[in-house]
N, C-alpha and C positions, 0 to 999 in steps of 0.2 A: 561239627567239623568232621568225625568219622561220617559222616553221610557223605560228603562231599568228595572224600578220598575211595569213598566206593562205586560214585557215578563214575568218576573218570574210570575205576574197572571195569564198568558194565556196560562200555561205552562202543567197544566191538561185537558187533554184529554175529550173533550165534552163528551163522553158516561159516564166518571166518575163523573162527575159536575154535584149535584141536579139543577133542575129546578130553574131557575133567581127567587126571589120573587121577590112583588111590593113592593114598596117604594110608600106610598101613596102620588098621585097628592097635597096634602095639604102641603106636608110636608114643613119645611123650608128649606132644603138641595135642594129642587127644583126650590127654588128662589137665590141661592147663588151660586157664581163659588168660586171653591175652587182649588188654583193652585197648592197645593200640592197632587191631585190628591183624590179620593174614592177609599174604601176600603169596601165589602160587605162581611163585616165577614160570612154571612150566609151562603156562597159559598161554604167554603174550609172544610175541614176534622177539629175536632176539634181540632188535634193533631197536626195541622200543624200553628193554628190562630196566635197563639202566637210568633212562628220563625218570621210569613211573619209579623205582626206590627211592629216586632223588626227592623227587615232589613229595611222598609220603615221608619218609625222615625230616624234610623239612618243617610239614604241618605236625610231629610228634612233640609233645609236652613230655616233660618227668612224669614216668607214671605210666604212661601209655606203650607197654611196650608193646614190639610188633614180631610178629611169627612168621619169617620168609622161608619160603620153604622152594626148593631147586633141583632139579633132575641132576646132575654132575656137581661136584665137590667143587664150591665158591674160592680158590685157590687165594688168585691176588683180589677179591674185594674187599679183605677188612683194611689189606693196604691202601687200597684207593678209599676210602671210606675216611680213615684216619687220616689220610694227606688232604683230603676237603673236609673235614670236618674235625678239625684236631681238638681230642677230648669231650667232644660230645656225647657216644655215644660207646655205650658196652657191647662187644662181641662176645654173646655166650652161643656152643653149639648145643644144640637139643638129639637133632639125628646126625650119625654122619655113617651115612649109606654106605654101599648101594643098595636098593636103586633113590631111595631120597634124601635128601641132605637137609636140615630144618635149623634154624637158625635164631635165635632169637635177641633182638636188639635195644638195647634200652639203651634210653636220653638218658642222658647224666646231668643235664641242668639246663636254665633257660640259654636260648643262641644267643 
């Protein structure tokens, strides 16, 4: 299933795709394995952030948590996150920048 939520990220065409930023060597997300995979919001179009967290939360199990990591402080997502998804899912922060904001979410049981 994690293969499948990583095609649709590799799914943009390298010449469209800004430049990887760093994730600084400090961070806590660099000491942690997260098996539900990373997500580097910074990557994608802004227009698209939202679809791809949606779809990847959906395919998360208990267990799997996931590493979202974001150029600017995620202000109203846990709110919107909580109103679709009420009780599913844990809002822990890992960094909170600047310049990266890390995030990490865990399922709290099956949907």
């Amino acid at each position: 299933m994690q293969a499948a939520r990583m095609a649709h990220c590799a799914a943009a065409p390298a010449a469209s795709r800004p430049p990887m930023p760093e994730i600084p060597p400090d961070s806590s997300s660099a000491r942690r394995h997260y098996p539900g995979g990373t997500i580097d919001l910074r990557l994608f179009d802004p227009r698209e952030r939202l679809g791809l967290l949606h779809m990847t939360l959906e395919a998360l199990r208990p267990g799997e948590d996931l590493l979202v990591v974001f150029g600017e402080a995620p202000a109203r997502l846990p709110a919107h996150l909580e109103a679709r998804y009420p009780g599913r899912f844990q809002w822990l922060p890992v960094a909170e920048g600047p310049p990266v904001w890390e995030v990490c979410i865990r399922p709290l049981g099956e949907p």
